[in-house]
BADRENZA-856915 format. One record per residue (C-alpha): chain; residue number from 1; x, z negated, y negated. Coordinates in Angstrom, 1 decimal, m for minus. Layout:
PT,unit,pos,X,Z,Y
PT,A,NUM,X,Z,Y .
...
//
This chain:
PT,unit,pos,X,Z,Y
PT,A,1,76.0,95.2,44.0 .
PT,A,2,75.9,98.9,45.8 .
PT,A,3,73.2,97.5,48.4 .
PT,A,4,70.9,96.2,44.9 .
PT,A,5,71.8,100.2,43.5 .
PT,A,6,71.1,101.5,46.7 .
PT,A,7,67.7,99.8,47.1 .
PT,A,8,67.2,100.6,43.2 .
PT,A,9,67.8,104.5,44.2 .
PT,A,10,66.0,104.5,47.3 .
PT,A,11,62.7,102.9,45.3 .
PT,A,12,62.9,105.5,42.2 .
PT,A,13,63.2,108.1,45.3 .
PT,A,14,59.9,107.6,46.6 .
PT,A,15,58.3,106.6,43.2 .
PT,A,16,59.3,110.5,42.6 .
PT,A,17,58.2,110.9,46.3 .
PT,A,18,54.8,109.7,45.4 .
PT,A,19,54.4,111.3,41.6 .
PT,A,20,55.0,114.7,43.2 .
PT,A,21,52.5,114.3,46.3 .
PT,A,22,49.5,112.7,43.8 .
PT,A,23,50.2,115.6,41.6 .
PT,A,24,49.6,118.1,44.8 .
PT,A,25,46.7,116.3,45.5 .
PT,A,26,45.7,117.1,41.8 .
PT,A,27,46.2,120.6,41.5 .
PT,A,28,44.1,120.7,45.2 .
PT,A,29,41.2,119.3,43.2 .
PT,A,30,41.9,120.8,40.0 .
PT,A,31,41.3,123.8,42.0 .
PT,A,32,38.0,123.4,43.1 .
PT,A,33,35.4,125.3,40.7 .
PT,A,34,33.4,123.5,38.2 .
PT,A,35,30.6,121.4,39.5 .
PT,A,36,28.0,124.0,37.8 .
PT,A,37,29.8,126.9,39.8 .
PT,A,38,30.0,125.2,43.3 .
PT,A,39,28.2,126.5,45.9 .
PT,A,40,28.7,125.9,49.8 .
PT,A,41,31.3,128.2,50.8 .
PT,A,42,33.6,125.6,48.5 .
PT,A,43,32.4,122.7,50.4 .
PT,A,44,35.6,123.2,52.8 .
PT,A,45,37.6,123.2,50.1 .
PT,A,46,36.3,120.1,48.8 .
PT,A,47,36.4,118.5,52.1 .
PT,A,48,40.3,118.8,52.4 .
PT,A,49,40.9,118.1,49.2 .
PT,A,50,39.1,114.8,50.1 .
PT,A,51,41.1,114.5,53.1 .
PT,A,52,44.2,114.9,51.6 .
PT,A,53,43.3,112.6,49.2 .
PT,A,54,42.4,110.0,51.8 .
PT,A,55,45.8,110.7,53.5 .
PT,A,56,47.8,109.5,50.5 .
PT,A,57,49.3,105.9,50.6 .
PT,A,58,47.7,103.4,48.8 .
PT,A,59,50.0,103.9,45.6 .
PT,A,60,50.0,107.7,45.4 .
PT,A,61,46.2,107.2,45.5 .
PT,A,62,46.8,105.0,42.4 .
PT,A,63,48.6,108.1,40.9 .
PT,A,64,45.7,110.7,41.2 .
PT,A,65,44.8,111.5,38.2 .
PT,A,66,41.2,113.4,39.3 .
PT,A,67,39.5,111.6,41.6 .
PT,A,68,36.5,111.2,39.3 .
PT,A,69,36.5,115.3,39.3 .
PT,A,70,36.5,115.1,42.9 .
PT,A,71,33.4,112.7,43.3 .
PT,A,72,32.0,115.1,41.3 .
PT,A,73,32.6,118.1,43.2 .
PT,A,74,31.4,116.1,46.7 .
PT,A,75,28.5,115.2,44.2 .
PT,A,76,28.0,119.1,43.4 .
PT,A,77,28.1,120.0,47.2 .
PT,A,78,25.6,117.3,48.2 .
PT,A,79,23.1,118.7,45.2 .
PT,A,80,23.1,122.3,46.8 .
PT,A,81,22.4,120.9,49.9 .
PT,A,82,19.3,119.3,48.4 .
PT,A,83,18.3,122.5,47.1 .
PT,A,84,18.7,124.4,50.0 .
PT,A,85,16.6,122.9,52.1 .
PT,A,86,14.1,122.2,49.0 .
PT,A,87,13.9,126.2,49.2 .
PT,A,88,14.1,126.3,53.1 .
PT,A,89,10.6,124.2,52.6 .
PT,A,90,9.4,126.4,50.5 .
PT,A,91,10.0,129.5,52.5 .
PT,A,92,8.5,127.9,55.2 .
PT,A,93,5.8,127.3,53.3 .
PT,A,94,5.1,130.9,52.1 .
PT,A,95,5.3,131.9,55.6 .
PT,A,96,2.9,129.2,56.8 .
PT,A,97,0.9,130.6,53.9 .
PT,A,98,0.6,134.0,54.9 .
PT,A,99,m1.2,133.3,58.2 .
PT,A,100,m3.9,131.8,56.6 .
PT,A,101,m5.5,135.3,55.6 .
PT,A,102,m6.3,138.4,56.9 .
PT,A,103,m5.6,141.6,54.9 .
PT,A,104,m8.6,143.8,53.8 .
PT,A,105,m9.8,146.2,51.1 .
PT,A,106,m12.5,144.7,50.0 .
PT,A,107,m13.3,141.7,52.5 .
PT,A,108,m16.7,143.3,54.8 .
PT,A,109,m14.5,143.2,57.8 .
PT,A,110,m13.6,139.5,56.9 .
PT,A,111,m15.5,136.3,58.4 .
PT,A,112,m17.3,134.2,55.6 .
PT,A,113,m15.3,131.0,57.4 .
PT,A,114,m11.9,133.1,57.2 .
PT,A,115,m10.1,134.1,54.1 .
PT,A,116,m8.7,137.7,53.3 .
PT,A,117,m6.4,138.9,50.5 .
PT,A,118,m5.3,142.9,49.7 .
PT,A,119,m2.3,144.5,51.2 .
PT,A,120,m0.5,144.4,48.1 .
PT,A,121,m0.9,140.6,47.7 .
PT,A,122,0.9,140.3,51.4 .
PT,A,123,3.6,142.7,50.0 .
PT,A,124,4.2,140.8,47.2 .
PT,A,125,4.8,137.6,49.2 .
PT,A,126,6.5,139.4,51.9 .
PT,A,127,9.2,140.3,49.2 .
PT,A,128,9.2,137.2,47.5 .
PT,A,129,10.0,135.7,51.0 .
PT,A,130,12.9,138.4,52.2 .
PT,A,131,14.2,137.4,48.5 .
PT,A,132,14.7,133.4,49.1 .
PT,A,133,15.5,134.1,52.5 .
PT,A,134,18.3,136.1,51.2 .
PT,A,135,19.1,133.7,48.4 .
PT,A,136,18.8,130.6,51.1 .
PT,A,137,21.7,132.9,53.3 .
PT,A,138,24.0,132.8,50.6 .
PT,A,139,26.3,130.2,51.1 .
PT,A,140,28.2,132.1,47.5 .
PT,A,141,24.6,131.0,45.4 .
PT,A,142,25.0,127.9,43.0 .
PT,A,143,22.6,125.4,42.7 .
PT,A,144,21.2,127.5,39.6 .
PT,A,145,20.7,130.1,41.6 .
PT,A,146,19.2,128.5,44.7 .
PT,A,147,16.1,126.9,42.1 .
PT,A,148,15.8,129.6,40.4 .
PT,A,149,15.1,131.5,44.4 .
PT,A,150,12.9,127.9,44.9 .
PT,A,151,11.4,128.3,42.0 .
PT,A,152,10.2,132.1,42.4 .
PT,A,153,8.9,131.8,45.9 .
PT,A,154,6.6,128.9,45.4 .
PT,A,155,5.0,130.5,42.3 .
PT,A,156,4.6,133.8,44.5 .
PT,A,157,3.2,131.6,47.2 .
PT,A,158,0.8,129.8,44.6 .
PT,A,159,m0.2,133.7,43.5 .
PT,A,160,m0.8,134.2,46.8 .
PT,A,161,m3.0,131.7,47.2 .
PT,A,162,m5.2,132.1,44.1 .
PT,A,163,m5.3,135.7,45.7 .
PT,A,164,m6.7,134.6,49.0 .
PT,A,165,m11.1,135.0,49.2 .
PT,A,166,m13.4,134.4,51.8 .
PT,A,167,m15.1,137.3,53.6 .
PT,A,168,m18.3,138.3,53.3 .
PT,A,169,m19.3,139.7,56.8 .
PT,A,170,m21.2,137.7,58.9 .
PT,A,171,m21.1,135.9,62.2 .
PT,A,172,m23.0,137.7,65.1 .
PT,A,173,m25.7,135.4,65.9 .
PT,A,174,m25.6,133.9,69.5 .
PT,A,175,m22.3,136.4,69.9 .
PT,A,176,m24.6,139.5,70.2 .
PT,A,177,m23.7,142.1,67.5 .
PT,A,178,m26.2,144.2,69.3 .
PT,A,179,m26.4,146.9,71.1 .
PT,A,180,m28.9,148.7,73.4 .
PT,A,181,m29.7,148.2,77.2 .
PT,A,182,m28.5,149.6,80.2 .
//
């Protein structure tokens, strides 16, 4: 009879083992901010609270009571990645799109076959992109703020663009701009 109460005890033991380590692995995940607040300096967080998830036994796995809010957290982390190189792209972009014109006042000392835009259109750009590249930096932004940085740097690269005009000087025929003799 004491080896059936022994082997009674020794179960509840590690039934209370088990409760007490899922609920740890809970409040690890409870935690973790709310999906809409994540941003990638939590994806370590959410990593070991994965892992420590993934090192519970089959039965205290059974026990976690928010797994689905973890999901949802790797979920979140994934998204931001998404969006950060979605905004990567489009600072790329902006700087690819920069090259393409020459700045000039009014577009005389510009080529017909090139394009030109004024020095204030290249400012604006050039802010938009130190802007996103600060925004793409932050590994504190939320995948709010990371579109809304996305977002703002393609339209200042589309403004940009409408901006951009083709010069109205012409090529020197035969490449003699002239000159005198000698």
């Amino acid at each position: 009879k004491l080896t059936g109460e022994k082997t009674l005890l020794d179960a509840l033991a590690q039934q209370i083992t088990d409760i007490e380590t899922a609920k740890t692995v809970d409040s690890e995940i409870n935690s973790l901010p709310a999906v809409e607040m994540l941003t990638l300096a939590d994806k370590t967080a959410v990593e070991t609270a994965r892992a420590s998830y993934e090192a519970l036994t089959a039965n205290q796995k059974s026990l976690v009571t928010t797994l689905s809010a973890l999901t949802l957290a790797e979920d979140g982390i994934a998204v931001i990645e998404t969006s950060k190189a979605a905004l990567n792209t489009a600072i790329t972009a902006a700087i690819t799109q920069k090259t393409k014109a020459k700045v000039s006042v009014d577009g005389k000392d510009v080529l017909t076959t090139s394009k030109w835009v004024l020095q204030s259109d290249l400012d604006a750009l050039n802010a938009a992109i130190l802007i996103a590249q600060t925004e793409y930096e932050d590994n504190t932004a939320t995948k709010i703020e990371t579109d809304t940085a996305a977002a703002a740097i393609i339209a200042a690269t589309a403004e940009f663009t409408a901006a951009m005009r083709a010069g109205t000087k012409q090529p020197s025929i035969g490449g003699v701009s002239g000159g005198g003799g000698g």
